[in-house]
C-alpha positions as a printed Julia matrix, in Angstrom:
131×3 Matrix{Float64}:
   0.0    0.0    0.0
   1.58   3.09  -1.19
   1.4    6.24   1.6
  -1.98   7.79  -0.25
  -3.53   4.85  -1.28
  -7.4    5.22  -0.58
  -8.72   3.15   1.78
 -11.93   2.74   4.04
 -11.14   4.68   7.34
 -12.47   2.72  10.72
 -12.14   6.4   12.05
 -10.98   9.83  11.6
 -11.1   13.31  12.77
 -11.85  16.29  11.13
 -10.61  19.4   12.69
 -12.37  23.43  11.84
  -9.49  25.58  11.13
  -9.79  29.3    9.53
  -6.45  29.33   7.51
  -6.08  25.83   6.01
  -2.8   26.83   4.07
  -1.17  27.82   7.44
  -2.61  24.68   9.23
  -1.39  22.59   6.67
   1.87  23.54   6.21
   2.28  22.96  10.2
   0.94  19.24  10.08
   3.77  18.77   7.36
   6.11  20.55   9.03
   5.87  17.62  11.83
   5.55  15.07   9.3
   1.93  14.63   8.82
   1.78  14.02   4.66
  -1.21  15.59   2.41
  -3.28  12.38   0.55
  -5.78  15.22  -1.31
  -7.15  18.8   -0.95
  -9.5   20.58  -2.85
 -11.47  23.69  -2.05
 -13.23  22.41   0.88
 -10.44  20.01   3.28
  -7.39  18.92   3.84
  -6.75  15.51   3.85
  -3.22  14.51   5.89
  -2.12  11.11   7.31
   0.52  10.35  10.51
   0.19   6.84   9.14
  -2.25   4.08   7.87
  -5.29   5.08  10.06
  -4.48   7.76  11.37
  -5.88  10.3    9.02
  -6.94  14.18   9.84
  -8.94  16.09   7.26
  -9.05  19.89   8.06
 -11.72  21.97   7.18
 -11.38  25.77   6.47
 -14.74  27.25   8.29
 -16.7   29.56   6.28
 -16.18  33.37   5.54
 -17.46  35.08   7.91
 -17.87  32.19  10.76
 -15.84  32.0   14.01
 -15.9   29.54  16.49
 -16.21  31.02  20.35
 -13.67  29.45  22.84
 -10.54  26.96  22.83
 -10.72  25.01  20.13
 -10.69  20.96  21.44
 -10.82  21.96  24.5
 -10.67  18.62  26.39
  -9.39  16.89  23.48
  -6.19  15.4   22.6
  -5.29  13.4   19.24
  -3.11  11.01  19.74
  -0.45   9.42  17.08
   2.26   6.82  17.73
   5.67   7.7   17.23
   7.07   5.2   15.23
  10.81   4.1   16.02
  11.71   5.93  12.64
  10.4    9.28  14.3
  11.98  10.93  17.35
  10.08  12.72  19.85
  12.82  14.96  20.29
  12.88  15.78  16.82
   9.4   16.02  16.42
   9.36  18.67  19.51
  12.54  20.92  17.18
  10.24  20.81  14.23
   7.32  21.78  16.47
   9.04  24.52  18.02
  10.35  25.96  15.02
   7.06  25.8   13.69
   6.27  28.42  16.91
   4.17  25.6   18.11
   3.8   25.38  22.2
   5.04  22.46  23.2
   5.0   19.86  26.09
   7.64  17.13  26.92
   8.51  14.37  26.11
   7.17  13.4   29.81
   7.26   9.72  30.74
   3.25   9.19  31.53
   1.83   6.4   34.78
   0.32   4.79  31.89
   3.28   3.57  30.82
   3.68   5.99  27.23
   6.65   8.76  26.59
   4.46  11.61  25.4
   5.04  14.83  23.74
   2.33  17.14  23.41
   2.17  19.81  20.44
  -0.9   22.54  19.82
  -1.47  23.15  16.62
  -2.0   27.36  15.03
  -5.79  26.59  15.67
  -4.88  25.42  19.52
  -5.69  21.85  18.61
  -3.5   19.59  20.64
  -1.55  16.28  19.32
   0.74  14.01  21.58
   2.48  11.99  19.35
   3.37   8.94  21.68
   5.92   5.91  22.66
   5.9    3.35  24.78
   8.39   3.62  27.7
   9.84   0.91  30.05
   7.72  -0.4   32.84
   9.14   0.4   36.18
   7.52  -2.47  38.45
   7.46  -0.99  42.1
């Protein structure tokens, strides 16, 4: 299966966002990869199933409050991606960042909010410490 091969999606998100350009270029940035856009979405994948689509809002429409608030999306971190690396691009991106923090439930986590204030941990698994 090639990286934007179609396929049907047990889930996905899609995420409101009022510049999709800027948004998009962040996701990349951290190495999210665009499958298709038109004038409507965005559609970017982490990795097979793990699939975002954003969608610009409409002229003229603004959403009150923190975006996700209470929300998290969560990707793995693969062993070819570094959550240190992934927190460089983040930052350079001007993205607020959290971690990596080893988590009780046994995950290395790094937390990233996205231009829109959408946050993504991109996660590991870390050694469990038996007490």
């Amino acid at each position: 299966m090639t990286p934007d091969e179609p396929y049907l999606m047990p889930s996905h998100v899609r995420l409101l966002v009022s510049d999709p350009a800027r948004s998009t270029a962040f996701y990349e940035s951290l190495g999210f990869h665009c499958v298709n856009r038109d004038g409507v979405f965005v559609h970017l994948r982490w990795a097979r199933y793990a699939d975002v689509f954003l969608v610009g809002m409409p002229s003229g429409v603004e959403l009150p409050g923190q975006r996700g608030l209470g929300v998290i999306l969560c990707f793995y971190a693969s062993d070819e991606v570094s959550l240190d690396d992934l927190r460089a691009r983040a930052e350079a991106s001007g993205a607020a960042v959290d971690g990596p923090r080893n988590q009780p439930w046994f995950t290395r986590e790094l937390v990233v909010t996205d231009p829109e204030g959408y946050k993504l941990a991109f996660v590991t698994p870390s050694e469990r410490v038996e007490a």
